[in-house]
N, C-alpha and C positions, 0 to 999 in steps of 0.2 A: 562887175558882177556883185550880188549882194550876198553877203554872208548868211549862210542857214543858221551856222553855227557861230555862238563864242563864247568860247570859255575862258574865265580868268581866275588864278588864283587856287586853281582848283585843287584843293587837300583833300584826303582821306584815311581817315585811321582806323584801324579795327582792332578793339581789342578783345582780348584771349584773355580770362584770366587776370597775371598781372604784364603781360606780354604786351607793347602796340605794335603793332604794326604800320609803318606807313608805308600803304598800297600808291597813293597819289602826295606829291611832294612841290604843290603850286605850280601847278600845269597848266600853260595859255596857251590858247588855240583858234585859231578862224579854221570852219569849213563856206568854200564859196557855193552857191547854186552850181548844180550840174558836177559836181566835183566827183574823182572817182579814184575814191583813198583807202588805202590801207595802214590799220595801225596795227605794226609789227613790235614782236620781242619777243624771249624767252621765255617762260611759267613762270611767273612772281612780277613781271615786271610791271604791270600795271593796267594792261589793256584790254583786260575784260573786265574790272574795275571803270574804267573809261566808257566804255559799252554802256556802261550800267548807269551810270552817273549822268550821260549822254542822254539814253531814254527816259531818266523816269522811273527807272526801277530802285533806286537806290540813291540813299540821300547824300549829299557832301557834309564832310567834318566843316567845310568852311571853303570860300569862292563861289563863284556862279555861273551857269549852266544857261545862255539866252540861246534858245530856238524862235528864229524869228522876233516878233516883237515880245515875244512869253519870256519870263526868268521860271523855271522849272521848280529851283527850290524856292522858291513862293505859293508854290501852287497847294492846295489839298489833296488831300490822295483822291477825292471824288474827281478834282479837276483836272488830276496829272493823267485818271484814268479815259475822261472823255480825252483830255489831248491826245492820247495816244494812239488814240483809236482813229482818230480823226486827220491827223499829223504826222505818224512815223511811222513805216512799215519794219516790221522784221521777219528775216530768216534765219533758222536753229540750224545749227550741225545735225542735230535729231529728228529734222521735218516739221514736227508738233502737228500734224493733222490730225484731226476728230478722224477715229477708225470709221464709224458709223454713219457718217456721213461720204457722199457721192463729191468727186473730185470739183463738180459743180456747187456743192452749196458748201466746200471748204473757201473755194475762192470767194464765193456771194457770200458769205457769214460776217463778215463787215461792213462792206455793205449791206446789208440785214439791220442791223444794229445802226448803220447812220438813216436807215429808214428811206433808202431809195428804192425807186418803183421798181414792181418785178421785171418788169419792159425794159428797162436800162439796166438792170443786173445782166439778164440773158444775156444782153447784146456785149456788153464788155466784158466775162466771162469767154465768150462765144473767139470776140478778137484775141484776150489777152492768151484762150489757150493755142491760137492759131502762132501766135507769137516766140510763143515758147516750145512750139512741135508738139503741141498733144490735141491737137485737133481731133475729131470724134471720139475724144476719151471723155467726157464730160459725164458718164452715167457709171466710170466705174467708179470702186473702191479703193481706198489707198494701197490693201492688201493682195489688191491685183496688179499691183505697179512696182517695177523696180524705184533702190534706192534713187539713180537717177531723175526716174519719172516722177519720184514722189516728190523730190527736190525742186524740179522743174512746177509743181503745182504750190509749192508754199514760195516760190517766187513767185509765180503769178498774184495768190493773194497778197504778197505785200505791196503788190503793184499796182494791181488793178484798183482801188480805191484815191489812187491819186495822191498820196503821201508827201512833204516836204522832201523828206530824207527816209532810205530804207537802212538798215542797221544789219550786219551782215556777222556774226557771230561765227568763225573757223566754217562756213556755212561747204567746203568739199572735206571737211576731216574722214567723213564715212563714206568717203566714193575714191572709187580707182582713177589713177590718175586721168586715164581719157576722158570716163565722166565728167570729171573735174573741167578740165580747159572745156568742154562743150558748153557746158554750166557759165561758165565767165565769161566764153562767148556770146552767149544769151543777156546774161547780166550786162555785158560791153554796148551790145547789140540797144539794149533797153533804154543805159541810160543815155547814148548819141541820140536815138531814136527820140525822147519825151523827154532828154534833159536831167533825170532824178537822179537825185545826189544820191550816191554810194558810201558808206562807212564799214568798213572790215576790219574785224580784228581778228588776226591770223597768225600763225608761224609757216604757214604755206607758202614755200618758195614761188610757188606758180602764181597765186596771186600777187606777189609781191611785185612779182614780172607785169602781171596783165595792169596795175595802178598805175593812173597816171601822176598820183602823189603815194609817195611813201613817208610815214612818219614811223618814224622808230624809238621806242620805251624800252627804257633800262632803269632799273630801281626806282623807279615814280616818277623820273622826271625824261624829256625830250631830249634824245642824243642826236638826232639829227632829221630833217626835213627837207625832203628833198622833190622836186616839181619836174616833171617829167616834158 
């Protein structure tokens, strides 16, 4: 299998004032295609730093970040933003849907933007929400959907565009535990089904379970890695 991911060397410091912090402490990493990983730890330990440094949103003190054939911190912020769009999907613990927008053109809004016809948007909208159990919801609101249901539509859009890797940020912190496993099972279901690599960063014991890799952070650096 080929690597989506790799990370070498990867530091990060933030400073406060006269305070640093190091968040990341030369952290190396492969993720393979199809992978379906969780990076765990306790708050401070590192791994929403990792997310970050991961996508694109946030630059390294030093080391590098290859997706694919791309090194990330090379890129411009114009380029890191087409990559993103084009390359990595995400899911928030918070949904992040456009209120004002119909559960339809939350999912088609990226593709929107990579400028696919409307004929193919409908149609893989149409699958992706049959997929995920929201079939003939396509015309409401997000404000007519439980947390669940809302959850269940901002995975489809990180999906439906076809993505490298989806980036999955404590993506059940705001759902009851049943929602939650249903949600994983959707997610598990997804990426056997089309192969997309998963990336989680959690303290959620359930997903930790549902991963078939666990990687665990403690004070910036890898305590342990473990393959399922």
């Amino acid at each position: 299998m080929n690597n989506v991911i790799e990370i070498n060397e990867l530091r990060k410091i933030y400073q406060t004032g006269t305070i640093e912090v190091n968040a990341l402490k030369g952290v190396d990493l492969q993720i393979k295609k199809g992978e379906f990983t969780a990076i765990a730890g306790p708050s401070g330990s590192g791994k929403t730093t990792l997310l970050n440094l991961v996508s694109g949103l946030d630059t390294p003190t030093s080391g590098e970040v290859k997706l694919g054939e791309n090194y990330l911190n090379r890129m411009t912020g114009r380029e890191l933003s087409d990559f993103r769009r084009d390359h990595i999907g995400f899911i928030f613990q918070s949904y992040n849907l456009i209120p004002v927008l119909t559960v339809q053109e939350n999912i088609e809004y990226i593709m929107l933007l990579q400028k696919i016809g409307k004929k193919e948007r409908h149609e893989r909208v149409d699958a992706i929400l049959e997929e995920v159990g929201l079939g003939g919801m396509a015309k409401r609101f997000p404000v007519e959907l439980s947390g669940g249901q809302q959850q269940r539509v901002a995975i489809a859009r990180a999906i439906v565009s076809s993505p490298a890797i989806i980036l999955a940020d404590e993506p059940t912190a705001n759902l009851d535990s049943k929602t939650g496993e249903s949600l994983l099972d959707i997610m598990h279901s997804l990426n056997e089904k089309h192969g997309t690599t998963f990336l989680f960063s959690t303290h959620d014991q359930m997903i930790m379970d549902h991963a078939k890799r666990l990687i665990k952070l403690h004070d910036g650096e890898v305590q342990s890695d473990e393959t399922r």
